[in-house]
Every structure is written in C-alpha cells, then in structure tokens.
C-alpha positions, 0 to 999 in steps of 0.5 A: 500500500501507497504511504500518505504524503505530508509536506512540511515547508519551513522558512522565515516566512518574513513575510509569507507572500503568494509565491510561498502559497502558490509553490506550497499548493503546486506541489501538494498537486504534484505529489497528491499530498494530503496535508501541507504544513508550514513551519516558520523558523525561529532564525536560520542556522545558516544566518547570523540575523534574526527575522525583520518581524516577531515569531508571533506575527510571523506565525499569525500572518501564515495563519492568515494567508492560508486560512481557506485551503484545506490541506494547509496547516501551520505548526509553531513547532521550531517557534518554541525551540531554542534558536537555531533550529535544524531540519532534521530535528523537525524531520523526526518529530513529525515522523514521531507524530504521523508514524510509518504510514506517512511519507514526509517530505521537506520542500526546499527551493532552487535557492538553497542547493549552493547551502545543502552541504552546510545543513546540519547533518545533510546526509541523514536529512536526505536518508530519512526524508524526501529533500523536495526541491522546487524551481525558483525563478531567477536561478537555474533548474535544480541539479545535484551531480555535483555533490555526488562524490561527497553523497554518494549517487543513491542519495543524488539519485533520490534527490533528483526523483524529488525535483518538483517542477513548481511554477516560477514566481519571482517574489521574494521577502527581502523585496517586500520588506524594503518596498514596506519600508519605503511606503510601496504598495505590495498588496499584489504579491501578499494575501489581502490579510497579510497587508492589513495585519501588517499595516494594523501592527505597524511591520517592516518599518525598519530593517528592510534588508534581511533574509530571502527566504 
C-alpha cells in the first residue's frame, strides 16, 4: 500500500507572500499530498540575523494567508525551540507524530542547493526524508551531480526523483520588506490579510534588508 504524503515547508516566512502559497499548493498537486504544513523558523542556522518581524506575527500572518485551503496547516513547532533550529530535528518529530504510514517530505527551493552541504547533518536529512526541491525563478533548474562524490549517487539519485517542477514566481521577502519600508504598495504579491495585519501592527518599518527566504 501507497504511504500518505505530508509536506512540511519551513522558512522565515518574513513575510509569507503568494509565491510561498502558490509553490506550497503546486506541489501538494504534484505529489497528491494530503496535508501541507508550514513551519516558520525561529532564525536560520545558516544566518547570523534574526527575522525583520516577531515569531508571533510571523506565525499569525501564515495563519492568515492560508486560512481557506484545506490541506494547509501551520505548526509553531521550531517557534518554541531554542534558536537555531535544524531540519532534521523537525524531520523526526513529525515522523514521531504521523508514524510509518506517512511519507514526509521537506520542500526546499532552487535557492538553497549552493547551502545543502552546510545543513546540519545533510546526509541523514536526505536518508530519512524526501529533500523536495522546487524551481525558483531567477536561478537555474535544480541539479545535484555535483555533490555526488561527497553523497554518494543513491542519495543524488533520490534527490533528483524529488525535483518538483513548481511554477516560477519571482517574489521574494527581502523585496517586500524594503518596498514596506519605503511606503510601496505590495498588496499584489501578499494575501489581502497579510497587508492589513501588517499595516494594523505597524511591520517592516525598519530593517528592510534581511533574509530571502
């Protein structure tokens, strides 16, 4: 029997924009998974900057841009850890919590392929879940011969199973954040809830030029 899909998709989400959901429900389409969950970071082991917004506005604009589809959920799971959170350590949880029936996958984007080898314990991550890594506009189709002899061609193999051709949106939080800061009108990349909660709380007014992601 066929294992259920979950989709776990982690970020800064600073802020989730319709490109994220966009992507999210795309893949969910392509591997017919029942479930997305999206998992804001508490900060990127890979970053030496908190995000721009809180950890609670962060959580409860992604509770705003996806209310409505069904499938998607959001967990404040790596929220409540100690900062720096690792994938790996979400991985397992979620393992833990929906057992053997479920297949899990962590939806990466074309962006971070340069960073995979400096993720915590990498080559665990891609033995124990589903690296799904998704096209990014502005950066070349995802391509991971070149870790082969570090990895080793079984996990390149499965990592190049796991490329989902998702549509390529080119919108990104670092531009958001400064359009914010400089008083530019954003509602078209953002759900119509997201711009009214950050305008209500007063976001982005400062520190524009942080993460991507």
């Amino acid at each position: 029997m066929a294992l259920k899909k979950i989709i776990l998709f982690g970020g800064t989400f600073d802020p989730i924009h319709l490109g994220h959901t966009t992507v999210a429900a795309s893949t969910a389409e392509f591997l017919c998974a029942e479930k997305v969950i999206f998992i804001p970071a508490k900060r990127s082991p890979l970053k030496s900057f908190p995000p721009s917004a809180s950890d609670i506005d962060r959580l409860e604009m992604i509770k705003l841009a996806i209310a409505g589809h069904e499938i998607f959920e959001a967990s404040n799971c790596e929220l409540k850890r100690l900062a720096p959170s690792y994938t790996l350590e979400t991985v397992r949880q979620f393992q833990v919590e929906y057992g053997s029936e479920y297949s899990i996958y962590w939806l990466v984007g074309a962006d971070s392929i340069d960073e995979l080898s400096r993720w915590h314990e990498i080559t665990d991550l891609i033995d124990e879940c589903n690296l799904a890594v998704m096209y990014r506009a502005g950066f070349d189709k995802p391509d991971f011969t070149g870790y082969e002899e570090h990895w080793g061609r079984g996990r390149i193999e499965k990592l190049q199973r796991n490329i989902i051709p998702t549509p390529l949106i080119d919108i990104n939080s670092t531009d958001i954040r400064k359009g914010l800061a400089a008083g530019q009108d954003v509602a078209q990349v953002l759900h119509p809830s997201v711009v009214s909660y950050i305008h209500r709380h007063g976001l982005y007014k400062a520190n524009p030029t942080k993460s991507s992601d």
